[in-house]
C-alpha positions as CSV (number, residue, x, y, z in Angstrom):
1,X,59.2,155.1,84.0
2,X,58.0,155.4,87.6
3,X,57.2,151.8,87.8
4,X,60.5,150.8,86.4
5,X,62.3,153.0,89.5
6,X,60.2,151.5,91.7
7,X,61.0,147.4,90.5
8,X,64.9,148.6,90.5
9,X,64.4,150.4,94.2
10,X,62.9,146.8,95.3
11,X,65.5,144.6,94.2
12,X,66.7,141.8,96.7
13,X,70.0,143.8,96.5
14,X,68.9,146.8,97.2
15,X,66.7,145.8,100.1
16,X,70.1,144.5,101.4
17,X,71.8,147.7,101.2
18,X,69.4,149.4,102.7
19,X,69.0,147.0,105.6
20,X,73.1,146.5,106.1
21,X,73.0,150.5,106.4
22,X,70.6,150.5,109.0
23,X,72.4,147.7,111.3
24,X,73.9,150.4,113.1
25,X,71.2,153.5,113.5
26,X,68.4,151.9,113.5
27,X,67.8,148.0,114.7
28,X,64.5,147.7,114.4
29,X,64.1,148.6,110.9
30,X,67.1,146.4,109.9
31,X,65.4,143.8,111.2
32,X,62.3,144.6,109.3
33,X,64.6,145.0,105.8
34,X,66.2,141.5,106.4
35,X,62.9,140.2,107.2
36,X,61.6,142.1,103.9
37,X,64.9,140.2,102.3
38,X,64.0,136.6,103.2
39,X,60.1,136.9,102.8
40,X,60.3,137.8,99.1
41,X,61.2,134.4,96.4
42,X,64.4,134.3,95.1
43,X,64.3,134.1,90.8
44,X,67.9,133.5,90.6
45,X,71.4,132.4,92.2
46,X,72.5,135.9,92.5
47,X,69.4,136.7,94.6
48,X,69.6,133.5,96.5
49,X,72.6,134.6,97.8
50,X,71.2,137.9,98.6
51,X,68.9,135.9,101.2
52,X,71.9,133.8,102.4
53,X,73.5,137.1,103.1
54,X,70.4,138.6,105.1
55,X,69.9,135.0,107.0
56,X,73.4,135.8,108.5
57,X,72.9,139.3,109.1
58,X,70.1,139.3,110.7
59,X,71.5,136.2,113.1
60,X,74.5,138.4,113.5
61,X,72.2,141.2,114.8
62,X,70.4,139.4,117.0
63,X,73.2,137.9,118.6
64,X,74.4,141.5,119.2
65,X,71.3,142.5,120.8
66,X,71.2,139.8,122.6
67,X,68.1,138.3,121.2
68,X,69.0,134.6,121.8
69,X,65.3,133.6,121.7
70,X,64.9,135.3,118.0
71,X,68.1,134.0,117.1
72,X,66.6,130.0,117.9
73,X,63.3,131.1,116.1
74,X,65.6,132.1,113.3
75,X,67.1,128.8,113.0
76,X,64.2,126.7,113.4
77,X,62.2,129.7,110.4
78,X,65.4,129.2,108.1
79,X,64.9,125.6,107.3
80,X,62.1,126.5,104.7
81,X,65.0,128.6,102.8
82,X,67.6,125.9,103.0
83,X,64.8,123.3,101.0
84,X,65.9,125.7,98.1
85,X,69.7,125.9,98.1
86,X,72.4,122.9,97.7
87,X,72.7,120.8,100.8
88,X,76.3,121.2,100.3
89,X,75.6,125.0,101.3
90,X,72.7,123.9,104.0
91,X,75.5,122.7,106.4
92,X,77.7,125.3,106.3
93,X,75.0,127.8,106.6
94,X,73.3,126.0,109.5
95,X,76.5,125.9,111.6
96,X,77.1,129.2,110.8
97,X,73.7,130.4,112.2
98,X,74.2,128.2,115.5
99,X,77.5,129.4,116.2
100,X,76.5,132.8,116.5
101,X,74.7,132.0,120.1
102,X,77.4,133.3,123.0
103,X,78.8,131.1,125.2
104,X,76.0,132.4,128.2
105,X,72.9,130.6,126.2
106,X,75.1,127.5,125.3
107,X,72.2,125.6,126.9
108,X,69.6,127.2,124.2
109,X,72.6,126.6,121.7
110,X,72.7,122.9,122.4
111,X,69.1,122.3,122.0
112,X,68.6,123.8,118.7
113,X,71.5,122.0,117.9
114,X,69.6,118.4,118.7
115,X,66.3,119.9,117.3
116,X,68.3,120.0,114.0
117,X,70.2,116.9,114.2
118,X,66.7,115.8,114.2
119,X,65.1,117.5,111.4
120,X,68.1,116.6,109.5
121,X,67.7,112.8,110.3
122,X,63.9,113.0,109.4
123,X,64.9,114.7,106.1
124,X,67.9,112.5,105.4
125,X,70.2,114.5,104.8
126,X,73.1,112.7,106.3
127,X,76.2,115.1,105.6
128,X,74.5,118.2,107.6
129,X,73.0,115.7,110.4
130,X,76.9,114.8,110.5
131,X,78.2,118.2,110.6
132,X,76.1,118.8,113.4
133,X,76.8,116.1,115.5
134,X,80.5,117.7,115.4
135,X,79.0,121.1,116.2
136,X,77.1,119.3,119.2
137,X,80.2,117.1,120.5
138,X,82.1,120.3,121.1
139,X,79.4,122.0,122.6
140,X,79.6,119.1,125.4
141,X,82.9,119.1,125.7
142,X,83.0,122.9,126.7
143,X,80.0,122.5,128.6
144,X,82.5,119.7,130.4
145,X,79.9,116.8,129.5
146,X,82.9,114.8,128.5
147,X,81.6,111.6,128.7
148,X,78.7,112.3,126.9
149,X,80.9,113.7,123.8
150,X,82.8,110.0,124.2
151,X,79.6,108.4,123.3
152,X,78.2,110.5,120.3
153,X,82.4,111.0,118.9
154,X,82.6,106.7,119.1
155,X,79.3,106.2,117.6
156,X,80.4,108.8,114.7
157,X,83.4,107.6,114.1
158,X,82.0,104.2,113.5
159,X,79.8,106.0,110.5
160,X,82.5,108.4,109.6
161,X,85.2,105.6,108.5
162,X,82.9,104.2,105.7
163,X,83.3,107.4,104.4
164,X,86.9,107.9,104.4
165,X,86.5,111.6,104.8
166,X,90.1,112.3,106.1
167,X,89.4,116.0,107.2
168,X,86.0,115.2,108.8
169,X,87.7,112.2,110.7
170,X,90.4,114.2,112.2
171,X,88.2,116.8,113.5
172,X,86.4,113.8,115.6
173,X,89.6,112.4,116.5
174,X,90.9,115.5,118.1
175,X,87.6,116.1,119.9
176,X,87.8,112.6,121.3
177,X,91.3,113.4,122.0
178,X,89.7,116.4,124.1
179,X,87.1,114.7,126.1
180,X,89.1,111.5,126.9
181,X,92.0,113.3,128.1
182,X,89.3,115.6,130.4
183,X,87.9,112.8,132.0
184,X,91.6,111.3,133.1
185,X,91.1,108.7,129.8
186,X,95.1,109.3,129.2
187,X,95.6,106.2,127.3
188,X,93.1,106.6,125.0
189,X,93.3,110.0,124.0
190,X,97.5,109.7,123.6
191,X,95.8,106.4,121.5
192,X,93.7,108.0,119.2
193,X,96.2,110.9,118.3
194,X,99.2,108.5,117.6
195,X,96.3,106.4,115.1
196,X,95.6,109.9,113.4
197,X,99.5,111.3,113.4
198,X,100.2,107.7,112.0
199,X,97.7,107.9,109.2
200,X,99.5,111.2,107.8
201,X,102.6,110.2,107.8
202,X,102.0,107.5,105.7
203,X,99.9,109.7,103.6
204,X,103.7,111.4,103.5
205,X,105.1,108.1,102.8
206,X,107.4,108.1,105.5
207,X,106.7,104.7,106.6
208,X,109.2,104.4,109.5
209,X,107.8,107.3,111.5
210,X,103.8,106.1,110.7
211,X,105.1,102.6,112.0
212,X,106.0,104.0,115.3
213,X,102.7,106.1,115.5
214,X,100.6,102.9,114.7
215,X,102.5,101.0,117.1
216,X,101.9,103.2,120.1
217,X,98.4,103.2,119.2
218,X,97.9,100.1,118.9
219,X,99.0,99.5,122.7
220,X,97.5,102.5,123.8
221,X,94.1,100.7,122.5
222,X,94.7,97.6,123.5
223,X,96.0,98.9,127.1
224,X,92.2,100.4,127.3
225,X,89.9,98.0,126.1
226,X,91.3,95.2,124.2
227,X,87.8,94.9,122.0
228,X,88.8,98.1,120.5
229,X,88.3,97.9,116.6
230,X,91.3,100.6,116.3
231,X,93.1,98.3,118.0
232,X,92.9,95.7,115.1
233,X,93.3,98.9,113.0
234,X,96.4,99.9,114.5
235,X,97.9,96.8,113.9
236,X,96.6,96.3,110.5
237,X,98.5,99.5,109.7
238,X,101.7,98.6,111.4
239,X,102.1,95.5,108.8
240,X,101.3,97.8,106.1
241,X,104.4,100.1,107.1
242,X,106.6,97.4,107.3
243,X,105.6,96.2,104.0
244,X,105.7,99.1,102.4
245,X,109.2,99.9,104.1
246,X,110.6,96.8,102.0
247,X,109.4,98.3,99.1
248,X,110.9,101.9,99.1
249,X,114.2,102.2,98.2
250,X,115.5,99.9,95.5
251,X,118.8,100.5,96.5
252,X,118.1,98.2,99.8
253,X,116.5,95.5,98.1
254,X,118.7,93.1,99.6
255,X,118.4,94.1,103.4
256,X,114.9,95.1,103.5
257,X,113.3,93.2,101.3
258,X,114.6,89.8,103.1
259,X,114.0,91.2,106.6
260,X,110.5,93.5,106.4
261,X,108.5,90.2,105.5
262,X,109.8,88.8,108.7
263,X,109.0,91.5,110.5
264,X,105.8,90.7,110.1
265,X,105.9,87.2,111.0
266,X,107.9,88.4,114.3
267,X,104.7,91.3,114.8
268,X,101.7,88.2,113.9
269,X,103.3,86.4,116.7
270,X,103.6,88.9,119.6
271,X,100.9,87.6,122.1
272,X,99.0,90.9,121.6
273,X,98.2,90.7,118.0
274,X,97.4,86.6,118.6
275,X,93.9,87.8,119.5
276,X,93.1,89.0,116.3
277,X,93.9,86.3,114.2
278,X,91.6,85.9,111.6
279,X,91.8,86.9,107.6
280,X,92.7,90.2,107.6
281,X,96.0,89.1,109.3
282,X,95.8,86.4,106.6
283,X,95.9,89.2,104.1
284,X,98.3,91.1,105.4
285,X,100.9,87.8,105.6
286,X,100.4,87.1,102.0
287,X,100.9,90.3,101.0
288,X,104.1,90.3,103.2
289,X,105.5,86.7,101.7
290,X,104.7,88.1,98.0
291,X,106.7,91.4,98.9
292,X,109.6,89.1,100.0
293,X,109.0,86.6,97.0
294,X,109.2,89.8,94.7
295,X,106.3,87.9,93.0
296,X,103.8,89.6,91.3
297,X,101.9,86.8,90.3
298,X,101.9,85.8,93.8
299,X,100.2,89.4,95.4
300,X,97.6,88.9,92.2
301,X,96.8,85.8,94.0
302,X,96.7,87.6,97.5
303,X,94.4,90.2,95.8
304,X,92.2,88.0,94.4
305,X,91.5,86.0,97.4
306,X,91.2,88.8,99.3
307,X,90.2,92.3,97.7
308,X,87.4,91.6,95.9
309,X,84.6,92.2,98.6
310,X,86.7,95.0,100.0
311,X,87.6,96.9,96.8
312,X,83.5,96.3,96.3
313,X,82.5,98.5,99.8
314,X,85.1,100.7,99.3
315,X,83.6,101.5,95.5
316,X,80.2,101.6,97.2
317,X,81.0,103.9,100.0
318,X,83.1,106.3,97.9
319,X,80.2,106.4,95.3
320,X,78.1,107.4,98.6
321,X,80.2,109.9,99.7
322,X,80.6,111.6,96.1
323,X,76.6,111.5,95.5
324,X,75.4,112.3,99.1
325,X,74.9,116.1,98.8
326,X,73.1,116.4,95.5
327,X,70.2,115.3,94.1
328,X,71.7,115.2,90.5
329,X,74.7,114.7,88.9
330,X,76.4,114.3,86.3
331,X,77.8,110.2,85.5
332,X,81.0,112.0,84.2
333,X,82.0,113.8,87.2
334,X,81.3,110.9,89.8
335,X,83.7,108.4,87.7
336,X,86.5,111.3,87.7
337,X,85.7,111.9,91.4
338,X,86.0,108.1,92.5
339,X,88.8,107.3,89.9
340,X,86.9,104.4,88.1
341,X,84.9,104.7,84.4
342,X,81.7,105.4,83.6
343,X,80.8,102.1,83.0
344,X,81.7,100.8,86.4
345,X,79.4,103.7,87.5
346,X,76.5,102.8,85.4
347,X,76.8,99.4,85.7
348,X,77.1,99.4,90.2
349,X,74.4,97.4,91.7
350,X,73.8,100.0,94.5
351,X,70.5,100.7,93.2
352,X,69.2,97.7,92.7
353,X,70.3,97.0,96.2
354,X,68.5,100.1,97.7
355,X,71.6,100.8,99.1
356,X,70.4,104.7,98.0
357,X,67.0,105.6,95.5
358,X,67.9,107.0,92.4
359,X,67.7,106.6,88.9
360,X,70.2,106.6,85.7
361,X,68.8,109.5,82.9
362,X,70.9,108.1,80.0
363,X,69.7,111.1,78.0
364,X,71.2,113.8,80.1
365,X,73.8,111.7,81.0
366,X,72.8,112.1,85.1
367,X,72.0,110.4,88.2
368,X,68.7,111.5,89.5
369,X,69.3,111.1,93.5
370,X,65.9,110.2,95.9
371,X,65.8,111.0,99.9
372,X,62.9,107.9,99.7
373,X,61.5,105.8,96.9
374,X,58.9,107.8,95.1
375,X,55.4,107.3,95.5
376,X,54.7,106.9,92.2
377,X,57.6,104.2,92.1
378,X,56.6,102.6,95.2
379,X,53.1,102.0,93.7
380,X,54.3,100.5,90.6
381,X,56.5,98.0,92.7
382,X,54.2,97.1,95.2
383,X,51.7,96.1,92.1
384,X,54.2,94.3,90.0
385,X,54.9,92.7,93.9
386,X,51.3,91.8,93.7
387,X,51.0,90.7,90.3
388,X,53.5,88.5,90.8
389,X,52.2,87.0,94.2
390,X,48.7,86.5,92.7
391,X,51.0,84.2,89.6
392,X,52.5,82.5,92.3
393,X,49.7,81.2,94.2
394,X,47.8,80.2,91.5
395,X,51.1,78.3,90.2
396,X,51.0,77.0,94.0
397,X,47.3,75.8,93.4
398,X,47.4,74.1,90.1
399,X,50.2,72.4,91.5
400,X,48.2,71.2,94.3
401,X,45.5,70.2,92.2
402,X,48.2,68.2,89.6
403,X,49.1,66.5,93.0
404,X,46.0,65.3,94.0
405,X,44.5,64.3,90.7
C-alpha cells in the first residue's frame, strides 16, 4: 500500500503541481521540482507533455528572476529533450524558450539564437533552423542591424519559395519590409509589400486589384536593382492576371476575351519587361493566345511544352515540405496532403535521386524518413560500388588483352 502512495505521490504530474505551487513562495525549490520534472524519462505522451510544461516554466521563472545566464544554459540543456518529441513541436518549443529573454540581454538572446541555428543545421532539421532564422531576423531588426536582417531575409526567401509556405513567406516579407524601409530602402520595401498584397488578392480572385499590386511591384523592383528575380516575378504574375481576367466572367467573353490576350502582347513589349525575354514569357504568351483562341487543344500544347519540368519541382518540393518534420509517415496522408495518388507518391524518383534518404515500408504502408544515409546502407552501397568497379576493370583488361592479341 505504502509503496503504491509513494509511485502515485511521484508521478511526472504531480511533481508539476507541486513545483507550479511553489513558483510563487518558494523559487528555489520550484526550480529543484522542475529540474526533478525534466530529469526523470518520460513513458508516455501524457508525461511528455508534463516535461514540455516544466521546460517552459522553469524558463518562465528564470526570466522572472532575472536569471538570463540559466535561462541560455536551459536552452542549450533542452536540446537532449527535444531528440524525443516531434520536430514539428521542437520549433515551436525552442522559440518559445528564446523569446522569454527581455529585451536588456537581447545580445545573449541573439547568440543562443545562432548557437541553435547551428545545432539545427548540423542536425538537419531544416523547418526549426528556418524558424529561427525568422526569430534571429527580427532580433536584428530591433537591435537596428537592418542591413544585416536584408541579407539573412534575401537569402531565406530564396529557400523559402521552393516551399511555397504562404504564411512563413509573408512573415519574411514584412520583416524585409521593416529593415528596408529603416535603412531609407523606400522602393523596395513599398516593392516587396505590393508583391505580397498582390499574391492574396489573387488568392481572392480578384484579378484586377492583384494586377495593379504586381504592377507596382514589379517597378518598384526593377526601379532598385533591375537583376531582381521578383522582378521577373512580378511580371510573370501581372500576365497571369490579365489572363485570368479574360477568363472570369462569361458574360464578357466578347470584350475581354479579344482584348486581355493583347494585353499581354502590349505588357511583353514595354522596354522594361524586354529584358527578360526568355521562355517563361514564352509561356505566358501561349497561354495568353490559347485564352484568346478559346482552344483547349491549343493550352494542352502550351502545357506540354512547357509544364512538365515545372509541375515535376513543384511535386518534388511539395512532397518536401509535406515529409520535412517527420521521420515517418503514412503514404496515404502525403498523397491527400499534395493532392496527387499514391501511386505518383510511390513511384517519385526523389529517392533514387538522394534528393532526401528514406525508404518505402510497403507493409505498413509508410515512408521511413533519414536525416543521412544509414551506415549500414552506406556500407552496402559503397560495396556493391566496389563490386561493381573491380567488374569493370577487369572488363577494361580483358579488353585490353583482346586488343593486343
Amino acid at each position: 500500500m505504502t509503496t503504491a502512495l509513494r509511485s502515485s505521490d511521484s508521478s511526472l504530474e504531480a511533481d508539476l503541481e507541486r513545483a507550479e505551487l511553489l513558483q510563487n513562495k518558494d523559487a528555489a525549490k520550484a526550480e529543484e521540482g522542475y529540474r526533478a520534472v525534466l530529469d526523470r524519462k518520460a513513458d508516455n505522451e501524457a508525461e511528455l507533455k508534463c516535461q514540455e510544461t516544466a521546460l517552459l516554466k522553469l524558463g518562465a521563472l528564470y526570466r522572472d528572476k532575472g536569471k538570463t545566464e540559466e535561462l541560455a544554459k536551459l536552452v542549450k540543456e533542452s536540446r537532449a529533450f527535444m531528440s524525443q518529441i516531434a520536430k514539428a513541436k521542437t520549433a515551436k518549443l525552442i522559440r518559445s524558450l528564446i523569446d522569454l529573454f527581455p529585451s536588456s540581454a537581447r545580445d545573449l538572446q541573439m547568440k543562443v539564437t545562432k548557437e541553435n541555428i547551428d545545432w539545427a543545421r548540423s542536425e538537419k532539421r531544416v523547418f526549426l533552423r528556418q524558424s529561427l532564422e525568422i526569430k534571429l531576423i527580427a532580433l536584428h531588426i530591433d537591435a537596428q542591424n537592418y542591413r544585416e536582417a536584408l541579407s539573412m531575409s534575401e537569402e531565406l526567401l530564396r529557400e523559402l519559395k521552393q516551399l511555397d509556405d504562404k504564411i512563413i513567406l509573408t512573415e519574411v516579407f514584412l520583416l524585409e519590409s521593416r529593415a528596408a524601409h529603416a535603412i531609407q530602402n523606400l522602393p523596395r520595401a513599398k516593392a516587396q509589400l505590393d508583391l505580397q498584397a498582390g499574391a492574396l488578392n489573387a488568392d481572392d480572385k480578384d484579378y484586377k486589384t492583384a494586377y495593379s499590386y504586381f504592377f507596382e511591384a514589379f517597378e518598384g523592383f526593377t526601379q532598385v536593382d533591375e537583376n531582381d528575380p521578383r522582378a521577373l516575378s512580378s511580371l510573370k504574375y501581372m500576365l497571369l492576371c490579365k489572363i485570368m481576367m479574360g477568363s472570369v466572367s462569361a458574360t464578357a467573353v466578347a470584350s475581354l476575351t479579344a482584348q486581355q490576350p493583347d494585353d499581354v502582347n502590349a505588357l511583353l513589349s514595354m522596354k522594361s519587361a524586354s529584358r527578360f525575354s526568355g521562355k517563361d514569357l514564352e509561356a505566358m504568351k501561349a497561354t495568353a493566345e490559347a485564352q484568346k483562341e478559346r482552344s483547349l487543344e491549343l493550352f494542352k500544347s502550351t502545357l506540354k511544352e512547357y509544364q512538365d519540368p515545372l509541375y515535376d519541382t513543384l511535386l518534388e518540393q511539395n512532397l518536401l515540405r509535406v515529409i520535412e518534420p517527420y521521420s515517418a509517415v503514412e503514404l496515404s496522408w502525403i498523397s491527400h496532403e499534395v493532392g496527387q495518388g499514391r501511386d505518383v507518391v510511390e513511384e517519385n524518383q526523389m529517392i533514387l535521386d538522394q534528393v532526401f534518404f528514406g525508404v518505402l515500408n510497403e507493409k505498413e504502408g509508410t515512408l521511413e524518413v533519414f536525416d543521412g544515409l544509414p551506415e549500414e546502407m552506406g556500407g552496402v552501397i559503397q560495396a556493391l560500388y566496389d563490386k561493381v568497379s573491380a567488374i569493370s576493370s577487369s572488363s577494361s583488361a580483358d579488353c585490353q588483352a583482346t586488343s593486343l592479341s
